[in-house]
C-alpha positions as CSV (number, residue, x, y, z in Angstrom):
1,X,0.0,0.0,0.0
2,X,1.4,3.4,-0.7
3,X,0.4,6.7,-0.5
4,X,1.0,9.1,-3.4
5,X,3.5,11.7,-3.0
6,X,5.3,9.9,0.1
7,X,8.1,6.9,-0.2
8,X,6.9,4.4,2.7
9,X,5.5,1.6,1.5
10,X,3.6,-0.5,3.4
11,X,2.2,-4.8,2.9
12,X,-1.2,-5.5,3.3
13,X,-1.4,-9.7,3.4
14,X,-5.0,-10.9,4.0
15,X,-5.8,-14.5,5.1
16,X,-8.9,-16.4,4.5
17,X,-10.2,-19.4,7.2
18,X,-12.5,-21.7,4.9
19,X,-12.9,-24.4,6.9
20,X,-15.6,-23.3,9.3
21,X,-18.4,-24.7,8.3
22,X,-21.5,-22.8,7.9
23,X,-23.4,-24.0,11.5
24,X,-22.1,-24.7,14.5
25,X,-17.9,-25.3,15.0
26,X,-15.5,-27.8,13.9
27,X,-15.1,-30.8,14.9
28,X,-11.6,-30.6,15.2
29,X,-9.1,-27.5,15.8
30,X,-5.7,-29.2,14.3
31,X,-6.8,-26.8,11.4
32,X,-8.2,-23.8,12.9
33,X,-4.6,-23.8,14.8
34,X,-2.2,-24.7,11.6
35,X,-4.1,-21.4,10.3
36,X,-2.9,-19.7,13.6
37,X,0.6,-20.9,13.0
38,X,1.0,-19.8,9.4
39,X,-0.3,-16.7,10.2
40,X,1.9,-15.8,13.4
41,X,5.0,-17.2,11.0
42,X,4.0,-14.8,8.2
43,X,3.6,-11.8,10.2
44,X,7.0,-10.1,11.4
45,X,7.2,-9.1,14.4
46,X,7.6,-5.5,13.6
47,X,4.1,-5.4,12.5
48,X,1.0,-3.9,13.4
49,X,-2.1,-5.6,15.2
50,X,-3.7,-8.7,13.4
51,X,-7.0,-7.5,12.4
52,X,-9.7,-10.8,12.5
53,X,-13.3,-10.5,11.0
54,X,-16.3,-13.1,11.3
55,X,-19.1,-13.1,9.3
């Protein structure tokens, strides 16, 4: 993301969770938590606040 007439530039990643199903919660959460994991690697720690939305 950058802003015109400045030089930072800044990377938006967004992450999608499709495995919830539509009622109710999983089952299990071995995948809920590998989606945790990837995200937490792929973030650096120098970033900003992980912003999560639910339906």
């Amino acid at each position: 993301v950058f802003q015109k007439g400045h030089h930072e530039i800044r990377e938006l990643r967004q992450f999608h969770f499709t495995s919830w199903p539509d009622h109710g919660v999983p089952c299990y959460a071995t995948g809920l938590l590998g989606f945790i994991r990837q995200v937490k690697f792929l973030n650096p720690p120098d970033a900003g606040p992980i912003v999560a939305h639910c339906r």
